[in-house]
Short mmCIF file of the C-alpha atoms (twelve columns), coordinates in Angstrom:
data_MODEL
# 
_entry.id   MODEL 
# 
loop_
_atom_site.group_PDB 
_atom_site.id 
_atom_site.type_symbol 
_atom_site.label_atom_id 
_atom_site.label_alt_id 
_atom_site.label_comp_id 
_atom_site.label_asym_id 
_atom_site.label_seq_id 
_atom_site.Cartn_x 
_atom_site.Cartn_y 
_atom_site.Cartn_z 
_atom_site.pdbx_PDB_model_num 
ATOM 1  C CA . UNK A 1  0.000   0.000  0.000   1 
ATOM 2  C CA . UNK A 2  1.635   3.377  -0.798  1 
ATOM 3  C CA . UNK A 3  1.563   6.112  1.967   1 
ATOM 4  C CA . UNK A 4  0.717   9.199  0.535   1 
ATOM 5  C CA . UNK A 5  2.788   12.604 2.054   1 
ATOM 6  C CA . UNK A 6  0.344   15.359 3.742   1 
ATOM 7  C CA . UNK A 7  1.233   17.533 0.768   1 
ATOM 8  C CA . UNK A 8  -0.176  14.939 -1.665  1 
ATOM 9  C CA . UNK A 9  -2.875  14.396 0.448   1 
ATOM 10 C CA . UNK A 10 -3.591  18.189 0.048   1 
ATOM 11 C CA . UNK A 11 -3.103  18.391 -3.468  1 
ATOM 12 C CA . UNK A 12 -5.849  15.449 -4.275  1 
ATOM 13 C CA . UNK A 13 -8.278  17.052 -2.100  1 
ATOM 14 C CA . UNK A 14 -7.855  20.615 -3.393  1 
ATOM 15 C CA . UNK A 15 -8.079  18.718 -6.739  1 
ATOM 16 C CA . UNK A 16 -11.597 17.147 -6.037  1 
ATOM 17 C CA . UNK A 17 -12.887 20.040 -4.375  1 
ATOM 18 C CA . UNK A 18 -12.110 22.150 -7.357  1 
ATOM 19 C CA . UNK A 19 -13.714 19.278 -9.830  1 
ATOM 20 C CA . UNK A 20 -16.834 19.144 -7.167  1 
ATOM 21 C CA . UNK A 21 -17.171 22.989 -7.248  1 
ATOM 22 C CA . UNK A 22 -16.770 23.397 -11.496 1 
ATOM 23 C CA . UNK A 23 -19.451 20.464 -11.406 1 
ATOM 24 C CA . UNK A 24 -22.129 22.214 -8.943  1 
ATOM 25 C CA . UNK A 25 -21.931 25.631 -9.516  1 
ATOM 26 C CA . UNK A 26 -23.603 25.365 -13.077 1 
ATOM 27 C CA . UNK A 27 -26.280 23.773 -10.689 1 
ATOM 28 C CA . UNK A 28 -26.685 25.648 -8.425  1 
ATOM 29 C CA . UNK A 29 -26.943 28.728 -10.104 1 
ATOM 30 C CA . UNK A 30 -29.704 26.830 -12.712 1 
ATOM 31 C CA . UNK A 31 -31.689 25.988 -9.487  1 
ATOM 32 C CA . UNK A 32 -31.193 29.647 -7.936  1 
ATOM 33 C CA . UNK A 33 -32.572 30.475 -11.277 1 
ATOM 34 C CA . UNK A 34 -35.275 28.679 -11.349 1 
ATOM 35 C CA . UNK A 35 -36.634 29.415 -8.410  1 
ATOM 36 C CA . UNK A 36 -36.279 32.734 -9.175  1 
ATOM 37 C CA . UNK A 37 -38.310 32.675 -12.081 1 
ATOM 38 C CA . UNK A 38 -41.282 30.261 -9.880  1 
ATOM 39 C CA . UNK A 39 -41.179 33.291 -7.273  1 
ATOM 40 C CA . UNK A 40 -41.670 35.893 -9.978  1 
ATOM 41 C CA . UNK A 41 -44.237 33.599 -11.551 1 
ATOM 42 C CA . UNK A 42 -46.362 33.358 -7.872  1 
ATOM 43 C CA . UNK A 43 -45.865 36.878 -7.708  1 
ATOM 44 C CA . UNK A 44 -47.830 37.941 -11.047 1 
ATOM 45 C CA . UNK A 45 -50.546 35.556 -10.309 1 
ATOM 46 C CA . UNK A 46 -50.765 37.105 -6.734  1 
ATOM 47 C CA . UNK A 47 -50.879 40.654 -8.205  1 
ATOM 48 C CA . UNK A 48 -53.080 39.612 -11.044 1 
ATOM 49 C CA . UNK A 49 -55.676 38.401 -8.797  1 
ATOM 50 C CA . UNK A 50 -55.356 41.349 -6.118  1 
ATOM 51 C CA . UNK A 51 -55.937 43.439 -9.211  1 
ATOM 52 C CA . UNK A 52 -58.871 41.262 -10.281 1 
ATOM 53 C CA . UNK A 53 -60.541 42.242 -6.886  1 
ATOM 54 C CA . UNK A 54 -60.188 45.751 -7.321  1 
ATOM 55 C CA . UNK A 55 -61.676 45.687 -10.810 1 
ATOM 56 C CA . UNK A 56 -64.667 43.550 -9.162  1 
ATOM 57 C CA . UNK A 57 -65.373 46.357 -6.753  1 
ATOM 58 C CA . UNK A 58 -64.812 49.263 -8.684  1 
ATOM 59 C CA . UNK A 59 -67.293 47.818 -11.135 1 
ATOM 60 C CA . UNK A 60 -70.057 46.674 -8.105  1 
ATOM 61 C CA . UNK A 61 -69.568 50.625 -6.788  1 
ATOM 62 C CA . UNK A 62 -70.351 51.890 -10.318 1 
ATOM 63 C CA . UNK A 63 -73.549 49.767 -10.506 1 
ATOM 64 C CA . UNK A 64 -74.748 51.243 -7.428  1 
ATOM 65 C CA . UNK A 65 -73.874 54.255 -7.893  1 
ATOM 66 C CA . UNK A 66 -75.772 54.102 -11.415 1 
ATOM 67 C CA . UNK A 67 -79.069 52.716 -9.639  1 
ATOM 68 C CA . UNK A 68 -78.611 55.212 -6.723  1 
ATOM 69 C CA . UNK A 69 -78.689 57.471 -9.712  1 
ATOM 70 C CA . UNK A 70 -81.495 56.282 -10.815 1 
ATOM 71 C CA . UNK A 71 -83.259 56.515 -7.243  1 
ATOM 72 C CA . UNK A 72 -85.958 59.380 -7.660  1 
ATOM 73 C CA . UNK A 73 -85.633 61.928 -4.996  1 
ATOM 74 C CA . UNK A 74 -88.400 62.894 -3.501  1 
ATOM 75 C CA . UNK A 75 -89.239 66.491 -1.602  1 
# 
């Protein structure tokens, strides 16, 4: 069995770590990206939808405010 110095040792594992990290960064930043564009995707349909309520009541208020119109006033 060959015994391996400490600077050898060293070497190999600054060696892997430098494979491990050229393999997972690609990876990583796909995933980052990813979620990035699911987050940005939640947030339009949240907006979307807040804005559909607003629409819903601004066009309720302008109902009644056309039938209060339409209320005859009496003296």
């Amino acid at each position: 069995m060959e015994v391996l110095r400490e600077e050898e040792v060293l070497q190999l594992e600054e060696d892997l770590l430098r494979r491990l990290e050229e393999k997972l960064t690609p990876l990583v930043e796909r995933a980052a990206g990813d979620a990035a564009k699911i987050a940005m995707h939640q947030l339009r349909l949240d907006l979307m939808n807040h804005i559909s309520r607003h629409e819903d009541t601004i066009r309720r208020l302008k109902r009644t405010e056309s039938a209060l119109n339409h209320i005859p006033t009496t003296r």
